[in-house]
C-alpha positions in Angstrom: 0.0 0.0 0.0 2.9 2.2 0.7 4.3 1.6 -2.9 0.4 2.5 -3.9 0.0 5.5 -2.4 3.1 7.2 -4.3 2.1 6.5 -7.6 0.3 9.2 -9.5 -3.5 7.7 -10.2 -3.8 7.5 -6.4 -5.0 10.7 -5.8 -7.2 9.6 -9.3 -8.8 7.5 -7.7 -10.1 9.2 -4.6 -13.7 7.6 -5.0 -11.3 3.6 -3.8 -8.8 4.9 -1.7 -11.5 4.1 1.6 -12.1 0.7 0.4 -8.6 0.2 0.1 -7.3 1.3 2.9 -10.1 -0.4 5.3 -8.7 -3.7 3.1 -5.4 -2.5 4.0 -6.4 -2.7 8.0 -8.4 -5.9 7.5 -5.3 -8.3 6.1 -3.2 -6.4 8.9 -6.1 -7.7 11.2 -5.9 -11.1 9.5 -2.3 -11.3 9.7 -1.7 -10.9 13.3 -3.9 -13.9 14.1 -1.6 -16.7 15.9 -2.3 -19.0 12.5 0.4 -16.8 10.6 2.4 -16.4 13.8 5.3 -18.3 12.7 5.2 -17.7 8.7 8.2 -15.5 7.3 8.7 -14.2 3.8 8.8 -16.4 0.9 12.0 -17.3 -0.7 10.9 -19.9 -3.1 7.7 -20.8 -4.7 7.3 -24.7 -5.1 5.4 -24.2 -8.8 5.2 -27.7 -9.5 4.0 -28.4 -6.4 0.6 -30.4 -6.8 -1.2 -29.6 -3.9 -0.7 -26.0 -5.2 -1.6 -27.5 -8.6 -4.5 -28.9 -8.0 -6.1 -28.6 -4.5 -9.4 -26.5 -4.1 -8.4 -23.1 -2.7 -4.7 -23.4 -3.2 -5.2 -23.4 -6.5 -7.3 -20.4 -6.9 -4.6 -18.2 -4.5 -1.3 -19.6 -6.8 -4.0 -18.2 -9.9 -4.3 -14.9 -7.7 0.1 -14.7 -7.2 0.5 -14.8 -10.6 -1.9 -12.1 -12.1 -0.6 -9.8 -9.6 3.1 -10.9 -10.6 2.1 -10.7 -14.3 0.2 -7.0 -13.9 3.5 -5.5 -13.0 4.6 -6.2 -17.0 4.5 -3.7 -19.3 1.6 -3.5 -21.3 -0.1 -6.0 -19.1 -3.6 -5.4 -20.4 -2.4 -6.1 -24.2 -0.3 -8.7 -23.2 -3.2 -10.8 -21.4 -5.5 -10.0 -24.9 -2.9 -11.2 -27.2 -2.5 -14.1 -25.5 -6.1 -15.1 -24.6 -6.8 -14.2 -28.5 -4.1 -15.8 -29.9 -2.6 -12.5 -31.6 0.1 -14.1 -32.7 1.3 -10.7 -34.6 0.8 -8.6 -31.4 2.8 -11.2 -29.3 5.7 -11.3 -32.1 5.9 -7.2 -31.6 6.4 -7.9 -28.2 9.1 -10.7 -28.6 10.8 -8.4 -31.2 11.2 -5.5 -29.0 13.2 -7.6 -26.2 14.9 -9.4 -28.6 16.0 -6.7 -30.7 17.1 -4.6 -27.3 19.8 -7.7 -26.5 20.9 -7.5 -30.3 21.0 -4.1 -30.1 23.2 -3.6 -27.0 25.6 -6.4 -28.7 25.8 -4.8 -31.8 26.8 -1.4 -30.1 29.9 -3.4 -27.6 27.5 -3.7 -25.0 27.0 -6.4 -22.1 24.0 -7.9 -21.9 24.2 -7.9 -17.9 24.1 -4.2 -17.9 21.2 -4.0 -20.4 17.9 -2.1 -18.1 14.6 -1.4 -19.0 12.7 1.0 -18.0 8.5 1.3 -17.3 7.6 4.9 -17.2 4.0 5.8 -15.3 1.0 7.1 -17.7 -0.4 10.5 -16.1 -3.4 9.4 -15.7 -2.7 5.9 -13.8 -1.1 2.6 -15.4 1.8 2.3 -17.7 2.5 5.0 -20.2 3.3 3.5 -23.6 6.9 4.3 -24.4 8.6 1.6 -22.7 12.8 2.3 -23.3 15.4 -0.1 -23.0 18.6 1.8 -21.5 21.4 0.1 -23.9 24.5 2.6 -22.2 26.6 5.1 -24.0 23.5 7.3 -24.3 21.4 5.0 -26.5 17.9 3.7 -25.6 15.4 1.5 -27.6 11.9 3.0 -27.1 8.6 1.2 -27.7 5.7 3.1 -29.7 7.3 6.6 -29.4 4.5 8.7 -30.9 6.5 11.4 -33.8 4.1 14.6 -33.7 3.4 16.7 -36.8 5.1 19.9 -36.7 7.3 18.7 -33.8 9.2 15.9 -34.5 7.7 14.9 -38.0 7.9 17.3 -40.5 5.1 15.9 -42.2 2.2 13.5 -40.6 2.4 11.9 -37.2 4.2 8.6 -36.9 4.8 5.7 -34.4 6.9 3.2 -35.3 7.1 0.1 -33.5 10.6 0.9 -32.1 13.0 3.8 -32.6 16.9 3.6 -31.6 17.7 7.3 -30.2 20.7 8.7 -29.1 21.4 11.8 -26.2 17.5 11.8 -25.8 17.3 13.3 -29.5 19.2 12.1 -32.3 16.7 9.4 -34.6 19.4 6.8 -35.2 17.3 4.3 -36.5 13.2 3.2 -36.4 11.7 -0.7 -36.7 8.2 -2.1 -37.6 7.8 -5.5 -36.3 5.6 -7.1 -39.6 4.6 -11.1 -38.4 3.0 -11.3 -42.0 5.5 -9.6 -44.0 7.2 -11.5 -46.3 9.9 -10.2 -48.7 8.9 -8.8 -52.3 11.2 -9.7 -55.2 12.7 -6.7 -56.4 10.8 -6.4 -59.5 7.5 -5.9 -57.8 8.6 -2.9 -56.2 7.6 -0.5 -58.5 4.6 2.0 -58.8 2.5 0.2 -62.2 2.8 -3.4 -59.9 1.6 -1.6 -57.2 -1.7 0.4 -58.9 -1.9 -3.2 -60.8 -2.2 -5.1 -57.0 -4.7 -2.6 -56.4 -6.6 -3.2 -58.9 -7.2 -6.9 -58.8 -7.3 -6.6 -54.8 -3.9 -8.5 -54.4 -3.8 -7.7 -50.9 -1.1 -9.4 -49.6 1.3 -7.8 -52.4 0.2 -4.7 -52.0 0.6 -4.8 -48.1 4.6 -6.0 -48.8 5.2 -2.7 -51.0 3.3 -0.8 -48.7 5.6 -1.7 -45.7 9.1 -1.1 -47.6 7.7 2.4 -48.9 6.5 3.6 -44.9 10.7 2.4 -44.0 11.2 5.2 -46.3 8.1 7.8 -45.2 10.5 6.9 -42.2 13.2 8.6 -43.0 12.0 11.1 -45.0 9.7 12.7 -42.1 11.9 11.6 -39.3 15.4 12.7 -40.3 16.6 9.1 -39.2 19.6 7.2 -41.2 18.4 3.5 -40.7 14.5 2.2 -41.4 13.8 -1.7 -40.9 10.8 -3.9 -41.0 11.2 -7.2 -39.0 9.6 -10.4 -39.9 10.4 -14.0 -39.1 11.9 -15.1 -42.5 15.0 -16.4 -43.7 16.6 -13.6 -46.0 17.9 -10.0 -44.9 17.6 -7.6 -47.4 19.2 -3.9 -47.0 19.2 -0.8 -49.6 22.0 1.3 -49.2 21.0 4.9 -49.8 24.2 5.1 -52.2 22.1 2.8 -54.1 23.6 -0.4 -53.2 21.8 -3.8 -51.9 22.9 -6.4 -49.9 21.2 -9.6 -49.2 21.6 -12.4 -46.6 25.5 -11.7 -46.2 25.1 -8.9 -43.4 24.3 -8.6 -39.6 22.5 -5.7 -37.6 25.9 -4.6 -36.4 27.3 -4.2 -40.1 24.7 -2.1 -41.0 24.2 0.0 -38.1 26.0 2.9 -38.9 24.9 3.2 -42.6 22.0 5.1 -44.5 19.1 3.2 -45.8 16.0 0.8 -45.7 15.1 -2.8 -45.9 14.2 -6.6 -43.4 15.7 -8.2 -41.2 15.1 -11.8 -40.8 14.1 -12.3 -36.7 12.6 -15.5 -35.7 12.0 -17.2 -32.0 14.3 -19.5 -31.3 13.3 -23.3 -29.8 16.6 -23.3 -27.3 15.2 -26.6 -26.1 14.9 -27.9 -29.7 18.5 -26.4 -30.8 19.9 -28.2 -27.2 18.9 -31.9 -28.3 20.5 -31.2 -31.9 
């Protein structure tokens, strides 16, 4: 409760604060009853434990433990969604965002120990959406940073999945997380193929072409050297803005420091699966 009552959307929620704090004196009440005279603090959690498993009532409490464990993650309410209806793509965006924070730090000399991220506190109560990962030397990873018109975009407002920034201000580089994006040959990116998937209602092309051209609305409005979609494929792709291309022989760390677009292959790993090989 102590934790509570600093946060900001406690003085929000005036209309609760009496129900929670006569809760408050209740479990204190509860607590000092001889039953729970000798139990400490807990230091481990038997999770496999059946009784805990499986027994009416103990169950229900280890159910309780772990949505309040759980609600402390970012984007909690999301989270729970995409997993109870199977987003898959929403779940990838998530996955991509930790994932590329590790590769990230390794690409910039970094160790992964030191690697922190950070969960910033909405005003109005709950978790703000611009989760950053701290990856040292000035550089943070930040989650759905919203680009105003006017501000920050010179043109329309943008939010990227993820956007590498550096001393609080420079745009190094933006990400879109795309779990249904699959590579276009190079052939169809051009405008008649594009009008010509609009047309017939090619969907799916036209959605490919669509995400390449927003890596460069990307840098275009944002100022930023680096625009990448990632998708769980098997090829990288990268144009250089000196109008060069590489494909498949490159790394995030090669290409960090240079101007341009294009995919990088990301896909979750089975470590169990690649342990047995």
């Amino acid at each position: 409760m102590k934790n509570l009552k600093k946060r900001n959307f406690w003085e929000k929620a005036k209309s609760c604060q009496s129900k929670l704090e006569e809760l408050e004196n209740y479990v204190r009440y509860f607590r000092s009853g001889s039953l729970f005279g000798d139990v400490g603090n807990v230091t481990f959690l038997p999770y496999s434990s059946q009784v805990l498993l499986k027994r009416d009532g103990y169950r229900e409490c280890l159910s309780i433990y772990r949505l309040l464990n759980i609600s402390r993650l970012p984007l909690f309410n999301e989270l729970k969604d995409a997993i109870d209806n199977r987003r898959i793509d929403k779940l990838y965006e998530y996955w991509c965002f930790f994932e590329l924070a590790k590769r990230l730090a390794k690409a910039l000399g970094k160790d992964l120990s030191e690697l922190k991220f950070q969960i910033f506190e909405a005003q109005e109560g709950g978790l703000a959406s611009e989760i950053k990962a701290d990856l040292g030397d000035s550089y943070e990873l930040v989650y759905n940073k919203t680009f105003k018109r006017g501000e920050e975009s010179y043109s329309i407002n943008l939010r990227p999945d993820f956007t590498l920034i550096k001393n609080k201000r420079e745009i190094k580089a933006v990400f879109d997380a795309k779990f249904r994006f699959d590579l276009v040959r190079e052939e169809e990116i051009d405008n008649e193929l594009e009008e010509e998937a609009f047309k017939i209602g090619d969907l799916e092309k036209l959605v490919k072409i669509q995400d390449l051209f927003k890596m460069h609305t990307y840098r275009d409005a944002l100022g930023c050297e680096l625009a990448l979609v990632l998708y769980p494929g098997s090829e990288n792709v990268f144009y250089d803005a000196n109008n060069t291309k590489e494909k498949n022989k490159f790394d995030l760390e090669s290409i960090l420091n240079k101007q341009g677009i294009g995919a990088i292959a990301m896909v979750p790993e089975n470590k169990d699966k690649n342990k047995s090989k």
